[in-house]
C-alpha positions in Angstrom: -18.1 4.6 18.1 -21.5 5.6 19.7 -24.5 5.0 17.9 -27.7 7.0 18.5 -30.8 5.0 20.0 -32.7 4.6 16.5 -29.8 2.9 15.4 -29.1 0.8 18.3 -33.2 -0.1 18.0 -32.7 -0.7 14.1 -29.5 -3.0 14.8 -31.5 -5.0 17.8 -34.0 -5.9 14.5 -30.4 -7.7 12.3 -29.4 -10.9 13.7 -25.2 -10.4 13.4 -24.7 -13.8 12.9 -27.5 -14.6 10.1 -26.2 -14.9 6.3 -29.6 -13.2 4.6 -31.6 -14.1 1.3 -32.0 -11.0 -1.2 -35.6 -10.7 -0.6 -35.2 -10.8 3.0 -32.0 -8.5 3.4 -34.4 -5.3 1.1 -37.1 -6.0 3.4 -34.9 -5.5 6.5 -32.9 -2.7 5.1 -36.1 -0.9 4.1 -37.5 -1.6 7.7 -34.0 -0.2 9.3 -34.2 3.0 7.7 -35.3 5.7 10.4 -33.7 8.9 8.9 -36.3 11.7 8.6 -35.0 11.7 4.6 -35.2 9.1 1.6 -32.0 6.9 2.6 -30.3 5.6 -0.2 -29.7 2.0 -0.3 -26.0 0.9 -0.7 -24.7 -2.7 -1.4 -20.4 -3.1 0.2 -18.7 -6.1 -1.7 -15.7 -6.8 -0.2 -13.6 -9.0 -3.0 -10.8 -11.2 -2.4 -9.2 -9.1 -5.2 -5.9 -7.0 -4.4 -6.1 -3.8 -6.8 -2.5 -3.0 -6.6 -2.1 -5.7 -9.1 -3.6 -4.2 -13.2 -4.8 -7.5 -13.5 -6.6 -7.8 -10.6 -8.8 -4.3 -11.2 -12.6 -4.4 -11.4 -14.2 -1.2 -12.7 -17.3 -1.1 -15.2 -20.8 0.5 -15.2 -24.4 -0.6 -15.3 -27.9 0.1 -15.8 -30.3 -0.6 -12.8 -33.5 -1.6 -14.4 -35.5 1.2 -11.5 -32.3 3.9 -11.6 -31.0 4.9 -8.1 -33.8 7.7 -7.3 -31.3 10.8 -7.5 -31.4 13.2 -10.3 -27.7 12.5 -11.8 -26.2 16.0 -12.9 -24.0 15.4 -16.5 -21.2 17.3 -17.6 -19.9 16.7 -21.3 -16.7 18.2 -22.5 -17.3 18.3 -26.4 -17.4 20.6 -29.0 -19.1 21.4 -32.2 -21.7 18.9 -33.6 -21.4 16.6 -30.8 -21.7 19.6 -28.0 -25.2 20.7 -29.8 -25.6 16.7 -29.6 -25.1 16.5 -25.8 -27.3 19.5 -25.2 -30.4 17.8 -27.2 -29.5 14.7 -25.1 -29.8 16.3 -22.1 -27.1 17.1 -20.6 -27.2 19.5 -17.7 -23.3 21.0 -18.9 -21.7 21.2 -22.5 -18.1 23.0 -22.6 -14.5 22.6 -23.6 -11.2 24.4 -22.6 -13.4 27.6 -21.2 -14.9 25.2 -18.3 -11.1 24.2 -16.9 -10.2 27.4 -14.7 -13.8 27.6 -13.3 -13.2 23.9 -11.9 -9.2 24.0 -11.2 -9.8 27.5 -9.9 -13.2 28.7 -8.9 -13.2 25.0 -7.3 -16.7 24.7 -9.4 -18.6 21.0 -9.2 -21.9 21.3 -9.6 -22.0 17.8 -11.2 -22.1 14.2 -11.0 -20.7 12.6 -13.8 -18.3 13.6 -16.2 -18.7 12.3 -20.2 -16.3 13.5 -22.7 -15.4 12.7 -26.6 -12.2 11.1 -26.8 -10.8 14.3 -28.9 -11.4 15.9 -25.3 -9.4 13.8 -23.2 -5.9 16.3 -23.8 -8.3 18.8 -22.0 -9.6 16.6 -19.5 -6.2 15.6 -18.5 -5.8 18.4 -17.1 -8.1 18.2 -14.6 -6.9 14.8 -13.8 -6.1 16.2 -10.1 -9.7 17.6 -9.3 -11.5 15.0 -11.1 -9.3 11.6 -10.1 -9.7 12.0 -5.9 -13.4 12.3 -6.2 -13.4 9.9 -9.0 -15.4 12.2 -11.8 -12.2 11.7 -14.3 -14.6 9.8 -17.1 -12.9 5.8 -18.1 -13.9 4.4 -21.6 -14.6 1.2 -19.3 -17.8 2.8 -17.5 -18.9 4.7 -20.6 -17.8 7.7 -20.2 -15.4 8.5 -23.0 -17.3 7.7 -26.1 -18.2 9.6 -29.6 -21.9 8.6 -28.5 -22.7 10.9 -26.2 -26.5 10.9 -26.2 -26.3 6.9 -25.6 -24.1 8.0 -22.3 -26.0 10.9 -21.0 -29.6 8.5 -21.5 -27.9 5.5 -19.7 -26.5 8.1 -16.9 -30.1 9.4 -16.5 -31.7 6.3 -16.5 -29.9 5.2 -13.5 -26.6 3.6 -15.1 -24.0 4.1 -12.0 -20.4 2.8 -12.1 -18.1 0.1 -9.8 -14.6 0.4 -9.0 -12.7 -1.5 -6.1 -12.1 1.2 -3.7 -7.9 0.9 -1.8 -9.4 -1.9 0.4 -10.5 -3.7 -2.1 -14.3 -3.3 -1.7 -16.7 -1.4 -4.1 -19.1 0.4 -2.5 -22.4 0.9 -5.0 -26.0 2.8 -4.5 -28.9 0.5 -5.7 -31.9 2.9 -4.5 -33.7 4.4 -2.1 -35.5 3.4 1.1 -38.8 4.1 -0.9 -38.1 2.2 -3.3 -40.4 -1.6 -3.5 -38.8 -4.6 -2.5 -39.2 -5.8 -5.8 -37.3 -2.7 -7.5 -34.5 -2.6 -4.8 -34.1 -6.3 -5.3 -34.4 -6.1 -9.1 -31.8 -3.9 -8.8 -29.3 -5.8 -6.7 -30.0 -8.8 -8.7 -28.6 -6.5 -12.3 -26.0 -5.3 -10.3 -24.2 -8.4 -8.6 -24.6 -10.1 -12.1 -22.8 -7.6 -13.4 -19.9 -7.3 -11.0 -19.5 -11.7 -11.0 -18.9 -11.5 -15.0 -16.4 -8.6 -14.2 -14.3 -11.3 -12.3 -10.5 -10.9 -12.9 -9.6 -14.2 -15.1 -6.1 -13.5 -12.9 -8.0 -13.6 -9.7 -7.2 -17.2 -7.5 -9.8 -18.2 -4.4 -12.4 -16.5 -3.5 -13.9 -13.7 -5.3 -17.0 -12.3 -3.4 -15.9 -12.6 0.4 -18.5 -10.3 1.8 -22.1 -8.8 0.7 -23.3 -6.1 3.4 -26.4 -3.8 2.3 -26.9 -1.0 4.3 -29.4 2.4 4.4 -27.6 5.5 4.6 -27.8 6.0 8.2 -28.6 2.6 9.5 -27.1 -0.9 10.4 -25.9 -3.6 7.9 -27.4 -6.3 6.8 -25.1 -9.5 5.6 -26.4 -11.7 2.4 -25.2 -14.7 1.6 -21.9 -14.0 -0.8 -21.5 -17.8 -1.7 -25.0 -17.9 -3.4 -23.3 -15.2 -6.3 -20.6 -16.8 -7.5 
C-alpha cells in the first residue's frame, strides 16, 4: 500500500524495531499526527485469546478519567418514568417500538450508543441485524442494559467507551485526541490497559497481551512494551 509523504516523514520519526515506554509512545503519537483535523488517538491489543471459544471472550466498558474528546450521541429505548428519566439525564434520544421502522427502514443512525431497560430488550431484538454488525446492540456487560439509565447516559458522556475482541482477536479502543496532553492521553491509557488485564479470561493459557500498537488516525504505529502489562 502507498503511503502519502507526511506519512512516510511521520514513520521515518518511529524506530520499527523499538518496544516504547507509555510516556514516550503519547509523545511520539502526538508528534506523528499531521492530519489538518484533531486525530483521535487509538490503542490495538492484539490478545493471545481465540474468541470463537465463550470462555475466551473479552468485552466490558470503562471510564477514561479525560473522556475521548467526541461528543457521544445516546439513544435510550425506555418508556414511561424511566424515558422522562433518560431525557433529564441527557440523553440525545428517548423512544420505544415507534423508533424500530425509522432504523430497520428509513436506515436512521444518528447515534452512537445504544442504552435500553431490560423490559426493552424484546423490542431491541429486533433490531439485532442493524445494530449487531456495527456493534450498537447494548450488552448488560458494558452497561448498556440497565434500570439505571441516568448512571449509563453520565458514564457514556463522560467518556466511558467499550472493548470487545474484534474476529482477529484484537480490540481496537479510542483513548483521545491528538490535542489532548501527554499526561491526559497517558492517564488514559494507563485506566484503560488496567482495565482490559483484570478482564483476562481465567480459561486463557500463555500469553495474554501479545501486542500493544498506538496509532493517530491517519498516522504510523507506535509499539509499547506489551510484557510491562501483564
Amino acid at each position: 500500500m502507498k503511503r502519502g509523504k507526511k506519512y512516510q516523514d511521520a514513520a521515518k520519526q518511529i524506530d520499527r524495531s523499538q518496544l516504547y515506554e507509555v510516556s514516550d509512545a503519547v509523545a511520539l503519537v502526538k508528534k506523528t499526527a499531521f492530519a489538518k483535523f484533531d486525530e483521535t488517538i487509538e490503542v490495538h491489543i492484539r490478545t493471545g485469546c481465540d474468541g470463537r471459544h465463550a470462555d475466551q471472550q473479552i468485552r466490558g466498558a470503562v471510564v477514561l478519567p479525560h473522556g475521548t474528546g467526541k461528543t457521544v450521541r445516546v439513544l435510550v429505548f425506555a418508556k414511561n418514568a424511566k424515558a422522562d428519566e433518560a431525557q433529564a439525564a441527557g440523553a440525545d434520544y428517548v423512544g420505544a417500538e415507534e423508533l424500530i421502522p425509522k432504523i430497520q427502514n428509513e436506515g436512521w443512525l444518528d447515534f452512537d450508543v445504544v442504552v435500553a431497560t431490560p423490559d426493552m430488550m424484546g423490542v431491541v431484538g429486533r433490531l439485532g441485524r442493524v445494530l449487531g454488525p456495527k456493534g450498537l446492540m447494548p450488552n448488560p456487560k458494558a452497561g448498556t442494559v440497565t434500570m439505571d439509565v441516568t448512571k449509563a447516559i453520565n458514564d457514556i458522556k463522560a467518556g466511558k467507551i467499550e472493548y470487545r475482541l474484534d474476529k482477529s482477536n484484537i480490540i481496537h479502543v479510542p483513548i483521545g485526541k491528538a490535542s489532548f496532553t501527554e499526561e491526559q492521553l497517558s492517564d488514559n491509557f494507563q485506566t484503560l490497559i488496567e482495565a482490559i488485564v483484570k478482564a483476562r479470561p481465567a480459561a486463557l493459557k500463555g500469553t495474554f497481551l501479545k501486542s500493544v500498537v498506538m496509532s493517530p488516525t491517519m498516522g504510523p504505529g507506535v509499539k509499547l512494551n506489551a510484557a510491562k502489562f501483564g
